[in-house]
N, C-alpha and C positions, 0 to 999 in steps of 0.2 A: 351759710355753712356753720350752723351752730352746732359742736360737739361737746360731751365731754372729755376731759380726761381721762385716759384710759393707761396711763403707763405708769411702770413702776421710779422712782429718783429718790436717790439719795444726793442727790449734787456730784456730775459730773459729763453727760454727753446729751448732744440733741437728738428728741423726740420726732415722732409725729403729731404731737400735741401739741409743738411747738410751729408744725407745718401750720395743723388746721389754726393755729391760735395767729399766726401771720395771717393767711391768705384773708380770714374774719375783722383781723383790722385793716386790710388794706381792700377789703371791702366796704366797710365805715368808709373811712376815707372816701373813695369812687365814689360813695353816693352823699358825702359833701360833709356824712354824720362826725360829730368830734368824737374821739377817739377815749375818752375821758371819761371816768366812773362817775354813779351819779349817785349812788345809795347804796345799800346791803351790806355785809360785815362793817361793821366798826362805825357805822351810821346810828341813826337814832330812831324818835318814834317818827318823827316825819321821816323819813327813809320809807317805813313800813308802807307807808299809802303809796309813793313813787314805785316801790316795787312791784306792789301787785298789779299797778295800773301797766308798767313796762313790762310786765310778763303774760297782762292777760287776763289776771287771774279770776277765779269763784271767790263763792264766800268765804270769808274770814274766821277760823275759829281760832277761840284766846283759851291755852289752859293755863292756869297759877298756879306759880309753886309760891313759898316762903321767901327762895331767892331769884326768882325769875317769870316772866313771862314767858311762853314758848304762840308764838303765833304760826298759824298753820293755815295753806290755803292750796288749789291743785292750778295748776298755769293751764292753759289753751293747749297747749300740748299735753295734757298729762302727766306732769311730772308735779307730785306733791312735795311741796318747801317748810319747813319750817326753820321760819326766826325766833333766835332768842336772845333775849332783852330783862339787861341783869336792871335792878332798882332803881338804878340811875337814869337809864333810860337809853342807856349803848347796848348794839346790837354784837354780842359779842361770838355766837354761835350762828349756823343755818348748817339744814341738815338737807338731802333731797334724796328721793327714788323714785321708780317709775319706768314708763316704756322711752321714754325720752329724758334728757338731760336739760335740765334749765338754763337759760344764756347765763352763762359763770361771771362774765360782763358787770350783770346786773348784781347776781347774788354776793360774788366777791368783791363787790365796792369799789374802793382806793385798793383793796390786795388784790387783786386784779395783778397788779405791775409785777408783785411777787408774787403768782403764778405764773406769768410768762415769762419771769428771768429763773425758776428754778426749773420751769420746762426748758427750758433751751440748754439748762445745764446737761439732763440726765434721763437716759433713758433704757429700761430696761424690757418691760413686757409691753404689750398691747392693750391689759385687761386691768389694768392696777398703777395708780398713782401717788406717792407717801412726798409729801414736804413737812419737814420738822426743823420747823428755822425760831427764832426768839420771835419775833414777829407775828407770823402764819403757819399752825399747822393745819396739814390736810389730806384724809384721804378718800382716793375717787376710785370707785369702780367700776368695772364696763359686766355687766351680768350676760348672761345667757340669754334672758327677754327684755334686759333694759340695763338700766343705772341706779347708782346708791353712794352717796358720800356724805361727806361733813366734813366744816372748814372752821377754826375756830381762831380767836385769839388770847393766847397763851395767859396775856400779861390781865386780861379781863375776866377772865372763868372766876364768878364766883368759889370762894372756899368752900372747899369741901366734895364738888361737881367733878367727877373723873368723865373725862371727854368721850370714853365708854357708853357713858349711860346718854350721849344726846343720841335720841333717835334718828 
């Protein structure tokens, strides 16, 4: 049951994003998987190969900017991802959309933990998900023919980068 987020939070009551984001690890679990992040935000350039192998993915396209890499590639499902990865070599951005949703699992790394503690806080719509914490922010959308989000870290965004402009 991979989902994405679809609800609105500022920090206060439980989702159903927080249903499907249960019944998802206590699925792991049952089938023996650890529960535990293994790459994506706040990972590096080896992160980037684990993900797309954990997603499925096609090929890999790299664009450069001055202050980043953005890597781009479409999952087995159809959901195109892209990472970005400031000079240092931390993945400090991923953006996705598509007819499907990418395992959040994978793409949100270690923030994984803080989306499912600010999902269980708050919940408003069914279409629309916003966390804006020091940490993680993020927002997800549920569309008409699919999904669109991006999850960034705040403390990492190169200067100058308004979180706007990650596609």
């Amino acid at each position: 049951m991979r989902q994405c987020a679809h609800q609105h939070r500022t920090y206060g009551r439980v989702s159903s994003a927080v249903v499907a984001a249960r019944h998802a690890i206590l699925a792991l679990a049952g089938a023996g998987i650890a529960a535990t992040a293994s790459a994506g935000l706040g990972g590096d350039y080896v992160s980037l190969a684990r993900d797309r192998e954990v997603l499925h993915a096609g090929p890999e396209r790299v664009v450069s900017t001055v202050a980043f890499d953005r890597h781009e590639f479409t999952t087995a499902s159809g959901a195109r991802v892209r990472e970005y990865v400031s000079r240092n070599g931390a993945i400090f951005a991923v953006t996705w959309s598509g007819p499907t949703c990418p395992d959040l699992r994978t793409v949100l790394g270690e923030q994984y933990a803080e989306f499912v503690a600010a999902a269980k806080i708050n919940r408003h719509n069914h279409h629309l998900l916003t966390i804006s914490a020091p940490e993680l922010a993020m927002v997800s959308r549920r569309l008409q023919r699919g999904f669109a989000g991006r999850a960034y870290l705040p403390a990492l965004m190169p200067a100058g980068l308004a979180p706007t402009e990650l596609e």
